[in-house]
C-alpha positions in Angstrom: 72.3 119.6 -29.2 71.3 115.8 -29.1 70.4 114.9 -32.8 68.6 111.4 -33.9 70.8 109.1 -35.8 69.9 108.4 -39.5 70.1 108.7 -43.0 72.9 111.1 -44.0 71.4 113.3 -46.9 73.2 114.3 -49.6 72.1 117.1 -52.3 72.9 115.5 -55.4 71.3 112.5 -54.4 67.9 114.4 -53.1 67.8 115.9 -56.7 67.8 113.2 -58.3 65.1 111.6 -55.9 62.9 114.7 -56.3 62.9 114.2 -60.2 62.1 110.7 -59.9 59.1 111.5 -57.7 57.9 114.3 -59.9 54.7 113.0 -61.9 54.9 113.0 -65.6 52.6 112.1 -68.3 53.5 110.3 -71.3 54.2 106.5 -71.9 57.6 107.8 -74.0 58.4 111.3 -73.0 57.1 111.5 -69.7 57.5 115.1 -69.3 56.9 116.6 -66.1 53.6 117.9 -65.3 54.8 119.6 -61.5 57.9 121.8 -60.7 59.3 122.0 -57.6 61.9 123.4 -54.9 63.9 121.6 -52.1 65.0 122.6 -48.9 68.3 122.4 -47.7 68.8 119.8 -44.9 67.4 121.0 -41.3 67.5 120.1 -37.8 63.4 119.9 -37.0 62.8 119.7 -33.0 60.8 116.6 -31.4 60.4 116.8 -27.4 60.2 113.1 -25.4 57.1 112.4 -23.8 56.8 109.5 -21.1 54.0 107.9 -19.5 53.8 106.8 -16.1 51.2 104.1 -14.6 50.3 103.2 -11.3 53.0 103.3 -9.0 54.7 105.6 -10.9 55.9 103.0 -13.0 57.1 104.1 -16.9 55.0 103.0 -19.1 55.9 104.0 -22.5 57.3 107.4 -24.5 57.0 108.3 -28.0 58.1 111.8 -30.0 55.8 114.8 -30.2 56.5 117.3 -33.0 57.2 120.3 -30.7 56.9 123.1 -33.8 53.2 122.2 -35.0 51.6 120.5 -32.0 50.2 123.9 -31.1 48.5 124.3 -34.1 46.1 120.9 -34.4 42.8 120.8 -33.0 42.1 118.1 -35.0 41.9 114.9 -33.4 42.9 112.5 -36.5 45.5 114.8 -37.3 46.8 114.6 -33.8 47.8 110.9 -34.2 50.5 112.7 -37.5 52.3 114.5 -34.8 54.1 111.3 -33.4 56.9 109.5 -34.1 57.0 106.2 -32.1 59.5 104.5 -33.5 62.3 107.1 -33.0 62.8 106.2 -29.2 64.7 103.8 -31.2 66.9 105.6 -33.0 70.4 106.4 -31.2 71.2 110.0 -30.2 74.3 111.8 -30.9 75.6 114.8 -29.0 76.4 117.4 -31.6 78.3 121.1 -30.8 76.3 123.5 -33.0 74.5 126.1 -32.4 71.7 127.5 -34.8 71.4 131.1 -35.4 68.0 130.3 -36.4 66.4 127.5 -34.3 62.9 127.4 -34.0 62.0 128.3 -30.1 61.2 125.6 -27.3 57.9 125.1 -26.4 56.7 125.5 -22.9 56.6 122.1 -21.0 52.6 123.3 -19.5 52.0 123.4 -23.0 53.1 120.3 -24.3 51.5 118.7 -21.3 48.0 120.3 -21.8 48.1 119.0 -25.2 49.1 115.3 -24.6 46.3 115.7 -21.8 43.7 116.6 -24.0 44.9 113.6 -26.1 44.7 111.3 -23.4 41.5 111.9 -22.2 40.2 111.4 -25.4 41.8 107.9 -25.6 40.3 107.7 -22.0 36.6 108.3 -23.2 36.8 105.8 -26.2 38.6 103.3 -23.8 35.4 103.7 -21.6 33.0 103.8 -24.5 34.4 100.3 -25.4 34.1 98.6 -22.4 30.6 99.9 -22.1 29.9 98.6 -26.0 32.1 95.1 -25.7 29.3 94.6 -22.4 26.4 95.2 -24.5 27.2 93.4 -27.5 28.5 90.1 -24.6 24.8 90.2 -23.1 23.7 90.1 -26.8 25.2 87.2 -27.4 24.5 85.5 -24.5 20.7 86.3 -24.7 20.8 85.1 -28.3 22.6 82.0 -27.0 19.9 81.0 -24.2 17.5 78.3 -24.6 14.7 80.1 -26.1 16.5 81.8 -28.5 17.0 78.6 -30.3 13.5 78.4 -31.5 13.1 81.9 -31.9 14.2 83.9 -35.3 16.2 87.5 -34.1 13.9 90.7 -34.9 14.8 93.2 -37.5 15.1 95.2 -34.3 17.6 93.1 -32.2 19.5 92.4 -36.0 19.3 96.3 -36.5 20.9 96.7 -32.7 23.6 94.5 -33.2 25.2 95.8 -36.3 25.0 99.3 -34.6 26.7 97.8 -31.8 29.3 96.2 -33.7 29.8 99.3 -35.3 30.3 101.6 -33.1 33.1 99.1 -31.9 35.0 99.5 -34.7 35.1 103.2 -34.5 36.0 103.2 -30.9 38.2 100.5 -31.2 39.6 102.2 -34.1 40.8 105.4 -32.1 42.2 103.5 -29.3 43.9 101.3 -31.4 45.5 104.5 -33.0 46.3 106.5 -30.2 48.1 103.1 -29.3 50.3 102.8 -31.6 51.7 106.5 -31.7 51.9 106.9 -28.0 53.7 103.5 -27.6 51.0 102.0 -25.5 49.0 98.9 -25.2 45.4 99.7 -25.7 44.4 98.9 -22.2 47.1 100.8 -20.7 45.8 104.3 -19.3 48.2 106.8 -18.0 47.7 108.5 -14.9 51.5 110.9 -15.6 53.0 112.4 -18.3 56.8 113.8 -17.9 57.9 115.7 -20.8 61.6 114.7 -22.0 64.7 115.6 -23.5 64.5 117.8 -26.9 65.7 115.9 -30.1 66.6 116.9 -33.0 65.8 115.3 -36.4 67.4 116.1 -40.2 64.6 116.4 -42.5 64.3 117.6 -46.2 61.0 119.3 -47.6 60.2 119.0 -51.1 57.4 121.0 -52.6 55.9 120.1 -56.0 53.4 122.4 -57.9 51.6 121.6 -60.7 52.4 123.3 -64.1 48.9 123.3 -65.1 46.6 123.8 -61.7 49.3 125.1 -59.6 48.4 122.9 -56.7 51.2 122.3 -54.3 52.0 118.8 -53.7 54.3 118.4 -50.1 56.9 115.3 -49.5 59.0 115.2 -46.7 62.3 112.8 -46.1 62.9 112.3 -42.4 66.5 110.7 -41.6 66.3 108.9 -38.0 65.7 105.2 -38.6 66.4 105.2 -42.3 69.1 103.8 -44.8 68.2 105.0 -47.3 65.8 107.8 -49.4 63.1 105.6 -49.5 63.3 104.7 -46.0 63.6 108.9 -45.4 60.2 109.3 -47.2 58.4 106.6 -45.1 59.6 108.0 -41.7 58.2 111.5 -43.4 55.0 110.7 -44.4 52.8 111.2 -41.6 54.0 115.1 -41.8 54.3 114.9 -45.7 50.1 113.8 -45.0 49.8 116.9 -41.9 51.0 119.2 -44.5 48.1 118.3 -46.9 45.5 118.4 -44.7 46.5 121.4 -42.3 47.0 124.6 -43.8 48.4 126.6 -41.1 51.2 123.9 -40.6 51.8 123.9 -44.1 52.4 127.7 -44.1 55.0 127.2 -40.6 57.0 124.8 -42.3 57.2 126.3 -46.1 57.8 130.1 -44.7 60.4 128.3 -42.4 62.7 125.8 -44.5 61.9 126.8 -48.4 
């Protein structure tokens, strides 16, 4: 079993860290207004995915969760499922074997889904190039001779702010997908080769409100980090999956807690 170097997690010290982050009210007392349970420490499964260019030539790879993947459809929620920055992290070969592992997903699947991804990226890539020509003509017709005498139209204003707008959204996305597939936002993948399957330690807290009973997840991931703090950054793009997603939140509390 190859496990991500990190953070080594100990229980008293997660105890104390789930108390501190446990809201209160009052300037004095601040009693707590949430309860909540921790998991014990877990190895959660992440599956390597690479990207090949023309020529076959590697690209990039990043991290897909391989346990909740399956169950996004969401597109900005897609962008939570990777973890870029743990093709940094060194990997240790561990001897253990887990009575209870969680099983591996099919490589067609994995594949279908970073497909799906990708030619979404594609699209907005397209759509980009299409708007950046647009808004260039613009310009340039603004820029010409006669324009200099000539005020713009509410209509040719109106145009160029939709334009510009649109830009940012596309842009937006590409600029996303970018950054959690490890790619620079011109790059387009014509391969994907699905990896090794590394392990990560993770922790789940779960806080519920004493008065509303609303469930409040936070999540401490170890790979990359010195520390708990450190833990609860690398964790928060699945502390913010299990907000918004129901169905993941169910797979990983009827799991680990």
């Amino acid at each position: 079993m190859e496990i991500l170097a990190g953070f080594d997690f100990d229980t008293a010290d997660i105890e104390s860290y789930a108390h501190q982050n446990c809201k209160k009210k009052g300037f004095i007392t601040k009693q707590p207004t949430e309860e909540y349970v921790i998991s014990e420490p877990f190895l959660y499964p992440f599956r390597e995915v690479h990207f090949f260019g023309e020529s076959n030539r590697l690209l990039a790879s990043s991290l897909l969760d391989e346990y909740l993947f399956s169950s996004v459809t969401d597109n900005n929620e897609w962008l939570l499922l990777w973890r870029p920055r743990y093709t940094e992290a060194a990997v240790e070969e561990v001897n253990l074997v887990s009575t209870d592992s969680l099983p591996i997903a099919e490589e067609d699947a994995i594949c279908d889904f970073v497909g799906k991804m990708l030619d979404s990226r594609t699209s907005q890539q397209q759509e980009l190039e299409t708007v950046n020509k647009k808004i260039r003509e613009s310009n340039s017709l603004f820029r010409s001779a006669a324009s200099l005498f000539l005020p713009r139209s509410p209509t040719t204003i109106r145009q160029q702010e939709t334009m510009t707008q649109e830009k940012t959204s596309v842009d937006a996305w590409v600029k996303a997908t970018s950054i959690v597939l490890n790619l620079s936002p011109s790059e387009k993948p014509t391969r994907v080769e699905v990896g090794s399957r590394l392990f990560a330690e993770m922790v789940v807290i779960l806080y519920k409100s004493i008065e509303t009973k609303q469930k409040r997840p936070l999540v401490l991931e170890s790979p990359l980090s010195g520390t708990l703090n450190d833990s609860r950054k690398s964790g928060r793009p699945m502390s913010r999956l299990l907000s918004l997603n129901q169905i993941c939140f169910r797979l990983i509390f009827q799991k680990f807690l």
